[in-house]
N, C-alpha and C positions, 0 to 999 in steps of 0.2 A: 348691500350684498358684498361691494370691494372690502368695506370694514371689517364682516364676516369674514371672508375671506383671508386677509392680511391677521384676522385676530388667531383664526384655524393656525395659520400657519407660525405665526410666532407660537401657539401653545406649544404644537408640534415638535419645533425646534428644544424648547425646554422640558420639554417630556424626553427625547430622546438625546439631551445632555448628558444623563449619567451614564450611559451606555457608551457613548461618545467618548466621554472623560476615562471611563475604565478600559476602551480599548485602543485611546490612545496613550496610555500609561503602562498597561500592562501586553499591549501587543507592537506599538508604532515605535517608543521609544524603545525598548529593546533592540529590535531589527534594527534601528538606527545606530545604536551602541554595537552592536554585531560585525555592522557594516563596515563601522570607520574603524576599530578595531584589524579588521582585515584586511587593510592597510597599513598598519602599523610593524613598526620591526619587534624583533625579540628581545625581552633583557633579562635580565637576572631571574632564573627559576620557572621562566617562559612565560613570563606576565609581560604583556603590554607596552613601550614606551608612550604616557603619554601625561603631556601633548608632545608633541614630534621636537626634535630636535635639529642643527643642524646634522649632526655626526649621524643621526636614524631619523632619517625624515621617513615623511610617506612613502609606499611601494608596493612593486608590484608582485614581490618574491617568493611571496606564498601561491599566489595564482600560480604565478609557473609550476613553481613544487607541484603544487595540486596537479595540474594538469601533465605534468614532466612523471615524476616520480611515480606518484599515486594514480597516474590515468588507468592502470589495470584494476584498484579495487574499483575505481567509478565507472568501469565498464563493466566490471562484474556484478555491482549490486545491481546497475540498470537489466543485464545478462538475467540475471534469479528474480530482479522484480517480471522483469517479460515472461520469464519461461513459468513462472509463478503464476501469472495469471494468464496464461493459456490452455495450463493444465487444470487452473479452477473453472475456466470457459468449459473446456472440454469435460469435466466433470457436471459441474452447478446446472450447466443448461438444460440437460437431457434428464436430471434429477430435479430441477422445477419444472418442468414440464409433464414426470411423471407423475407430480405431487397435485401440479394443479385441473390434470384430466381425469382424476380420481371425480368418483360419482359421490362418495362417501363424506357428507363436510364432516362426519369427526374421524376418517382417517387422514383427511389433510390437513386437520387440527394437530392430531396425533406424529403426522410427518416432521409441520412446523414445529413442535415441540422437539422433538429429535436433534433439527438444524440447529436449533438455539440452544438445546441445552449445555452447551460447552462451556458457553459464556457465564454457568453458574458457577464456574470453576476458575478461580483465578490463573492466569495466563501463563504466570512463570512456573506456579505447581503444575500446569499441562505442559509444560516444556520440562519442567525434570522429569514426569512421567517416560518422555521420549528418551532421557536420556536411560532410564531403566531399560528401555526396550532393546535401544540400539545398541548398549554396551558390549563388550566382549564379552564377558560373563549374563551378558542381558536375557529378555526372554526370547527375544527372534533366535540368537544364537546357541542357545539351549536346547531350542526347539530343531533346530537344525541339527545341532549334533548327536539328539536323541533318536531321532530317524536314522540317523545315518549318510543324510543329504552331502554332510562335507566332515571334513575329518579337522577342521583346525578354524577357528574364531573365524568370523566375517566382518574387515574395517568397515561397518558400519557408520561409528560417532567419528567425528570431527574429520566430516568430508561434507563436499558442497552437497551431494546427494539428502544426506541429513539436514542440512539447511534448508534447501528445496522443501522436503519433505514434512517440516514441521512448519513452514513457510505455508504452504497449502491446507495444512490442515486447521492451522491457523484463521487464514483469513476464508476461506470456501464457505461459508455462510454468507458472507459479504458479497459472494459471484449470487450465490443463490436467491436470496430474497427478495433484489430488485427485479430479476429476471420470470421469477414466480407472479411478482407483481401484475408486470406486464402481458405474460401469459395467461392471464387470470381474465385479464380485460379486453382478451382475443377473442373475436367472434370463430369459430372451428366451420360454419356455414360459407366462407371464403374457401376453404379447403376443398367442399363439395361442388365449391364452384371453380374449382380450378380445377379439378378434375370432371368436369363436364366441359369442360371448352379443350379437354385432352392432353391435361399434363399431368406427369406423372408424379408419384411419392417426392422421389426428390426434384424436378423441378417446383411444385409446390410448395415445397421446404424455402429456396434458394428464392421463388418469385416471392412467396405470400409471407409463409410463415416468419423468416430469419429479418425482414425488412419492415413486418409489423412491429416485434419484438424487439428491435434493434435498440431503442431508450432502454430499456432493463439492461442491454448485453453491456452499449457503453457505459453506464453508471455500477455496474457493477465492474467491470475492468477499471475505473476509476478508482472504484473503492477499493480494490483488491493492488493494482500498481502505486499508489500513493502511498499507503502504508508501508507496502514491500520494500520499497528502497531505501527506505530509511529508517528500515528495520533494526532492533538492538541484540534484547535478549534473544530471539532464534541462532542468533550466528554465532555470538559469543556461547550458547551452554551447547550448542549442536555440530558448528562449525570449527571450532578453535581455530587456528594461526590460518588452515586451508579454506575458510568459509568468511573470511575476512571483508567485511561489506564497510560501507562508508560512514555506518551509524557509529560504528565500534571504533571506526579511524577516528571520528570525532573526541567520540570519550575519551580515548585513549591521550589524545593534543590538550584536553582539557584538566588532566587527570594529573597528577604528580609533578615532574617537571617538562612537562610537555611543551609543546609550542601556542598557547592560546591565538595568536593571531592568525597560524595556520588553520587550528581547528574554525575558526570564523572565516577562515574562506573559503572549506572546508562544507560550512552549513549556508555561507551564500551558495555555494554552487547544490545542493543537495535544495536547496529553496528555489533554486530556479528552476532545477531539474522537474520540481511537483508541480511551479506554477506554468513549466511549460504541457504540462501531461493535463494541466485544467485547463489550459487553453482549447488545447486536440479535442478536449472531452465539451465544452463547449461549442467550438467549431462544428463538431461534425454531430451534434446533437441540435444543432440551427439546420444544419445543413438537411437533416434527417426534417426537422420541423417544417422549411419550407417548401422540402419534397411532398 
């Protein structure tokens, strides 16, 4: 049986070698190069000195930068990723919910095809569509001045609003699907027993419903804030120079004659910002567990 055992597990080990080899190739070694990188001073054209010198040794110059300089766009992509997925919360919830108390399985077929159907559509072509809409000459503004609502364009494009905006529309499937999930797998016989022992709509919401459901709301807030802050195309074709988030500071250090050792500390701190939000999102998804 030990033999067996010992033989299981060595096969194990070499069945799951190439997966091993491929992501530490194409995932360990990069973040490693990223890293040290990010320590590294400036030289010529904003490429890298390396290996370090004495005259550019290792440093800490760019963290500061980052944290000195640039702390308003990292407070503001965190800023539009939060507000981002509170508007998809307050959206996504009350619309899986309406989708999955449907009596009709082919109109919540017909719903879920709805929420997906975005996705047929390439991302960046649904983000210039936005930009048609929101422009000064676009269709909101057209529409507006045909009425008679306002007498003169509405700065719509390249404000944080517009980033929000396509931010949300963007990822709200993403709030949706886990949350439909979950409500799907709700017994609603909790609800008539909460209200038999005297609680009302919304205490039943707050005791039953929102704490049954709670696995769909955090993994959808996950999936909806992870993405958001490190968002690219929305801010750059939406936002311009006012909608300026941390994805686009990176490109930007990466891009021309930029600062590459900035922009890699840059995307360490934007890498730890996600791996702290799958922390929370684990945490408090245990915590829900052992409740």
């Amino acid at each position: 049986m030990k033999n067996f055992i010992a033989r299981s597990r060595e096969n194990g080990f070499f069945l799951a070698l190439p997966s091993m080899m491929y992501l530490g190739l194409f995932f360990v070694l990069p973040l490693v190069i990223v890293f040290v990188v990010s320590f590294t001073s400036r030289g010529k054209g904003g490429v890298p000195i390396l290996p370090p010198t004495l005259e550019d040794p290792f440093t800490l110059e760019h963290y500061d930068r980052a944290f000195g300089v640039f702390s308003s766009i990292l407070w503001r992509s965190m800023g539009l990723a939060g507000v981002t997925t509170l508007v998809c919360l307050a959206i996504g919830y009350p619309l899986a919910f309406f989708i999955s108390t449907r009596r009709s399985r082919k109109f919540q077929q017909l719903c879920l095809f709805l929420v997906i159907l975005p996705f047929w559509t390439n991302f960046l072509i649904r983000t210039y569509a936005w930009r048609i809409l929101l422009g000064d000459e676009g269709t909101i503004n057209s529409l507006l001045l045909s009425l008679g609502l306002i007498t003169e364009p509405l700065q719509l494009l390249n404000t944080q609003f517009a980033v929000l905006l396509g931010l949300v529309y963007g990822f709200l499937p993403f709030m949706v699907l886990p949350i439909f999930a979950s409500v799907e797998r709700f017994d609603f016989k909790y609800i008539d027993a909460a209200h038999d022992l005297g609680a009302n709509d919304i205490r039943s919401f707050f005791r039953v419903v929102l704490p049954m459901t709670l696995p769909g709301v955090l993994a959808g807030c996950a999936l909806v804030f992870i993405p958001s802050v490190g968002a690219f195309v929305t801010p750059d074709l939406l936002g311009g120079t006012k909608g300026l988030m941390i994805g686009n500071l990176i490109n930007n250090q990466f891009g021309g004659s930029g600062n590459m050792p900035l922009g890699a500390a840059l995307s360490i701190i934007m890498m730890g910002v996600v791996l702290l939000s799958l922390l929370i999102y684990v945490f408090a998804n245990r915590q829900e567990s052992d409740a």
